[in-house]
C-alpha positions, 0 to 999 in steps of 0.5 A: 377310628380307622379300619387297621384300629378297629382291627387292631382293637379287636385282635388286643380284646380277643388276647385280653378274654383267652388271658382272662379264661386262661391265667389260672391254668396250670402248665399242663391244665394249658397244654391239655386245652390247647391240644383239645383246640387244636383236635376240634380245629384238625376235625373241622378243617382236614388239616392234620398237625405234627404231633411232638412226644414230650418229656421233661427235656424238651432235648428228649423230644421225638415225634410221634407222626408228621403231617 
């Protein structure tokens, strides 16, 4: 197995356990995780995301802060 594969394997298992933690999630339940990922990632890191206001219409978004 070359290195690309083994890569390659590594990345499908990783996306195979996040579908696996994640399927049973509903929409907002999703976005609820995925917001406190990326805050945990901000503190960590320094680096600081564009934050979208969301509605129901994704037409009616605004934002909130730019980075």
């Amino acid at each position: 197995m070359t290195n690309e594969s083994k890569a390659l394997k590594e990345i499908h298992d990783i996306r195979l356990r996040i579908y696996e933690e994640t399927r049973d999630l509903t929409p907002k339940q999703r976005a609820e995780l995925t917001s406190s990922i990326v805050r945990e990632f901000e503190q960590k890191s320094g680096v600081t995301f564009r934050r979208l206001e969301t509605t129901q219409r994704s037409s009616q978004r605004k934002e909130v802060c730019e980075v």
